[in-house]
C-alpha positions in Angstrom: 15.1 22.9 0.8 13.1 24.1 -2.3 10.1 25.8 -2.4 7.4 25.3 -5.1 5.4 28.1 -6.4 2.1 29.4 -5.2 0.8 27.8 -8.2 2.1 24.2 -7.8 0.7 23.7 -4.8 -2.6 24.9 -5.2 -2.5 22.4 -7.9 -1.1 19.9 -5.4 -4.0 20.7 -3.4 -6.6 20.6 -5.7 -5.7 17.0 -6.7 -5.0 16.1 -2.8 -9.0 17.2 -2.4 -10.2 15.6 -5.5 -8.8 12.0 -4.9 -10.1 12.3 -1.1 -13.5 13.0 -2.7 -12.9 10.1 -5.1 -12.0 8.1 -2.1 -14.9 9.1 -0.5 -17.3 8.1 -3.4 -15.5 4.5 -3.5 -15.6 3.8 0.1 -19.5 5.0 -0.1 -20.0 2.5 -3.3 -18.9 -0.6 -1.5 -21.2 -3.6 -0.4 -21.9 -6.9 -0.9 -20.9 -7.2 -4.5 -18.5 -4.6 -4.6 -15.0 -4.7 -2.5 -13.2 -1.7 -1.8 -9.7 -2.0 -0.4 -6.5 0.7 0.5 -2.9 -0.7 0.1 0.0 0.6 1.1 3.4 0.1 2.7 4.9 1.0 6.0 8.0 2.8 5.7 10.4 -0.1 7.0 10.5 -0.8 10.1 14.3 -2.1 11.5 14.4 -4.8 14.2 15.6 -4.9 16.4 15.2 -1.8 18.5 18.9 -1.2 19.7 20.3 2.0 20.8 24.2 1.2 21.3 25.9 2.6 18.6 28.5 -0.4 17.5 25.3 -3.0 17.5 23.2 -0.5 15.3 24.5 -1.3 11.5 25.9 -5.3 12.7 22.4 -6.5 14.0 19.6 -4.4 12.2 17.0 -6.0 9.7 14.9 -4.3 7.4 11.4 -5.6 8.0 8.5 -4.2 5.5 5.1 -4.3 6.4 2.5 -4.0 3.0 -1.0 -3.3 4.9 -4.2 -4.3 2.8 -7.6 -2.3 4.5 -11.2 -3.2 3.3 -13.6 -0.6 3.4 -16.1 -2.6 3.5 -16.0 -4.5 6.8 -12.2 -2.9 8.1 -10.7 -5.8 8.0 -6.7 -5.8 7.7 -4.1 -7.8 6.3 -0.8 -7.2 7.3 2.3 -8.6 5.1 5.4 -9.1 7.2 9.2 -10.1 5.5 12.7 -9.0 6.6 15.3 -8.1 3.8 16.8 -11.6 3.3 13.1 -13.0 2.5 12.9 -10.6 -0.4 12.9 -6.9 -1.4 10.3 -4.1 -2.3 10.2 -4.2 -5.7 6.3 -4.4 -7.7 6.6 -8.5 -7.4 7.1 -8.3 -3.7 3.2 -6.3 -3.8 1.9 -8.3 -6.6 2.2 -11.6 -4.6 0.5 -10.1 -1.3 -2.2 -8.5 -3.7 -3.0 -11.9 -5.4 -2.8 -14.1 -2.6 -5.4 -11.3 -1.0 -7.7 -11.9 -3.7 -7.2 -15.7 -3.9 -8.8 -15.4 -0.3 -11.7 -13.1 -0.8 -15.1 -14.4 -1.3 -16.7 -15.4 -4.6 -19.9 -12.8 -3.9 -17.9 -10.0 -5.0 -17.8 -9.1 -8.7 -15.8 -6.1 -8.4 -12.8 -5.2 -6.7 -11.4 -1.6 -6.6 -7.5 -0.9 -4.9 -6.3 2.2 -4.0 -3.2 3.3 -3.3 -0.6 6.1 -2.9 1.4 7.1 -5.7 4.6 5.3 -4.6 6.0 4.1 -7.2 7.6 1.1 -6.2 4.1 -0.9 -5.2 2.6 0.4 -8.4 4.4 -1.1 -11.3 1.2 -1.8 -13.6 2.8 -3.7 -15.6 3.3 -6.5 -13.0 0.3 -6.3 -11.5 -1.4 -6.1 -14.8 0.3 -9.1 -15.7 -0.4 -11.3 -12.6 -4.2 -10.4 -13.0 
């Protein structure tokens, strides 16, 4: 296991606390014209739920679950697939994060989306792309 210095994770921290606070201020800022939204993906998720050994790698799926949360009202969106429907790659996110916004109401004129930093969901380019 490797250990980071004392000074790499008061950094760590410093940024952990500043992008709570800039969370914060978001979540704070949203109403009626301004939607505020988390994203992020469950770690998968295998299905189904077998404990005898020689069933475990024959009968498991991977099922991924991309969560979208409004700050506004807490509402959820869940976005459910297995492996053979598709992978995990930035398209995968793109097309749960547009078909999202092809739902939302026409009142709002902003729309702000945080996320982790996992790097898989946040492929700009994509996104950038699609919007």
């Amino acid at each position: 296991m490797k250990t980071i210095s004392t000074k790499d994770y008061d950094q760590h921290m410093s940024k952990q606390k500043e992008g709570r606070r800039a969370k914060e201020l978001l979540k704070n800022s949203a109403n009626s014209e301004k939607l505020v939204l988390t994203v992020d993906i469950q770690s998968f998720l295998t299905c189904p739920k077998v404990l005898a050994f020689q069933s475990y790698y024959k009968l498991k799926l991977q099922v991924h679950n991309f969560t979208i949360y409004s700050l506004n009202d807490k509402d959820v969106q869940l976005y459910v697939w297995y492996e053979a429907n598709s992978g995990v790659s930035s398209n995968e996110f793109t097309s749960c994060l547009i078909d999202y916004i092809n739902n939302i109401p026409a009142n709002y004129q902003t729309l702000v989306f945080i996320s982790d930093g996992c790097n898989f969901q946040n492929r700009k380019r994509t996104l950038g792309s699609a919007l």
